[in-house]
C-alpha positions, -999 to 999 in steps of 0.1 A, spaced: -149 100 -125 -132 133 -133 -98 138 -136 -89 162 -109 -68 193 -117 -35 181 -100 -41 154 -129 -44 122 -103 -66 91 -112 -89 81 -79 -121 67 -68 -131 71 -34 -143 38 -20 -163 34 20 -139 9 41 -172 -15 36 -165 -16 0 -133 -25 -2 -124 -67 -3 -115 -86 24 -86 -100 9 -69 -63 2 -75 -53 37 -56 -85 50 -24 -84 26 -25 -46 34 -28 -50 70 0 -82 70 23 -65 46 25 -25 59 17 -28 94 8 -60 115 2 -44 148 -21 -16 131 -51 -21 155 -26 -18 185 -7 6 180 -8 46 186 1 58 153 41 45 157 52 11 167 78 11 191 85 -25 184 93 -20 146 114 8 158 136 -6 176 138 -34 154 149 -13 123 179 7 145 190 -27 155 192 -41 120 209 -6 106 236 -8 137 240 -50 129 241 -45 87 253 -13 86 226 -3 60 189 3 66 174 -33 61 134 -28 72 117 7 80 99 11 112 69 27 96 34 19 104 2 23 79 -6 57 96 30 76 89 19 73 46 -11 89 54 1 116 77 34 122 48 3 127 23 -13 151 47 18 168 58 45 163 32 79 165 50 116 160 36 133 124 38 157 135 66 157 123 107 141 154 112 112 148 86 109 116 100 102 127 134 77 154 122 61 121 102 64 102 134 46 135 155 18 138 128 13 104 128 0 104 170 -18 132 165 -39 117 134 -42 89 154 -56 107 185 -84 126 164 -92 97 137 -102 62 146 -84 29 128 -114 24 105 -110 63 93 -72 56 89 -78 30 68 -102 45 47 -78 77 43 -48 54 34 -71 29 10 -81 62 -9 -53 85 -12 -23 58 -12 -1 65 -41 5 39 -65 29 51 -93 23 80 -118 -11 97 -114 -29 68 -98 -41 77 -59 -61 50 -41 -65 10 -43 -94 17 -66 -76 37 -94 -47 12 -89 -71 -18 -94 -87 -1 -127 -50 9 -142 -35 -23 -134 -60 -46 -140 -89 -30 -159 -112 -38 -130 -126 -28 -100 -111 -36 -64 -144 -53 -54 -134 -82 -86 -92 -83 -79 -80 -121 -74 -63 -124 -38 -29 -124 -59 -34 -94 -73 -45 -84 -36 -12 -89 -22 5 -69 -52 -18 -38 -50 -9 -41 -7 28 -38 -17 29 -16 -45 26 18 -19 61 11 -7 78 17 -41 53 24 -67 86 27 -92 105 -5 -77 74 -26 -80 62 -11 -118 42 -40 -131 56 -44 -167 91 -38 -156 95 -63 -125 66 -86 -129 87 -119 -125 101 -104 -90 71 -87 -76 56 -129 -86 80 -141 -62 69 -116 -33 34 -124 -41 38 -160 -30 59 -152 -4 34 -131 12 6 -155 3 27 -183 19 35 -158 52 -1 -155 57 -6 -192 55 -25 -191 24 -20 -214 -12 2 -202 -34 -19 -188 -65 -13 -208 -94 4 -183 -120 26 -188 -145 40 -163 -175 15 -180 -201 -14 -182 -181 -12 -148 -164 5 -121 -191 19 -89 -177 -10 -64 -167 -11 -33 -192 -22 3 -177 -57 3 -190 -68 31 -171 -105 39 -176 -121 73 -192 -150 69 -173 -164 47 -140 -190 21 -157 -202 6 -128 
């Protein structure tokens, strides 16, 4: 692969080539209702404003997996107003794209901290190896690492970004992975020169 002239890491992948296991934690972490909804969800919605009004602080966001993608394609300010234009852009990608094609978009050009775009890229500079070969543990990290690429930075929170692993593993009814510091060390950006495979 070439670096591109904006300087971002990716590797386009086909929706068929990308595991199983990524598109599940994806799909159970970012947006449960993805295959029925129309670009927003109206129940997440109303289920953020209610927890802002009760807390008094913004406890959950009412985005779905389409709103990333249309930000990407339509880069708007964090204000209500940006927000709404998100929400707009978000229907109307919807309406001209199918969910497979929004999946595909949002599996390639998600942003996953510094100049790494796409699950690919993420898998290769996390874990020095492709998406098709990623453990169902490190699955469920690369579905939550869009949210807050910074937040979740793999040497810096490891121990906490652990803990929501299993907890999302445990949510989806699956074992916990067996991991402990020893056995699984801190991933190191290994970011390849070159796409071997």
């Amino acid at each position: 692969m070439r670096l591109p002239t904006r300087g971002v890491w990716r590797y386009p992948l086909r929706l068929d080539e990308v595991p199983s296991d990524y598109l599940q934690a994806l799909l159970h972490f970012e947006d449960r209702r993805f295959r029925h909804h129309p670009g927003i969800d109206p129940l997440a919605l109303l289920r953020a404003t209610w927890q802002a009004i009760r807390y008094r602080r913004i406890v959950s966001g009412g985005s779905t997996l389409t709103m990333p993608v249309a930000r990407l394609i339509d880069p708007t300010p964090r204000s209500l107003f940006g927000k709404c234009r998100q929400a707009l852009r978000a229907l109307q990608l919807e309406w001209h794209l199918d969910k497979n094609q929004m999946l595909t978009l949002y599996v390639n050009y998600a942003p996953f901290g510094g100049t790494l775009e796409g699950a690919q890229a993420a898998s290769y500079g996390y874990f020095g190896k492709p998406l098709a070969r990623i453990s169902p543990a490190e699955a469920a990290l690369l579905a939550v690492l869009p949210q807050a690429p910074s937040r979740y930075a793999v040497e810096e929170r490891h121990d906490s970004r652990r803990v929501r692993v299993h907890r999302l593993h445990r949510q989806a009814g699956r074992p916990r992975p067996a991991t402990t510091r020893a056995s699984h060390p801190v991933p190191r950006c290994v970011c390849p020169e070159r796409l071997d495979e």
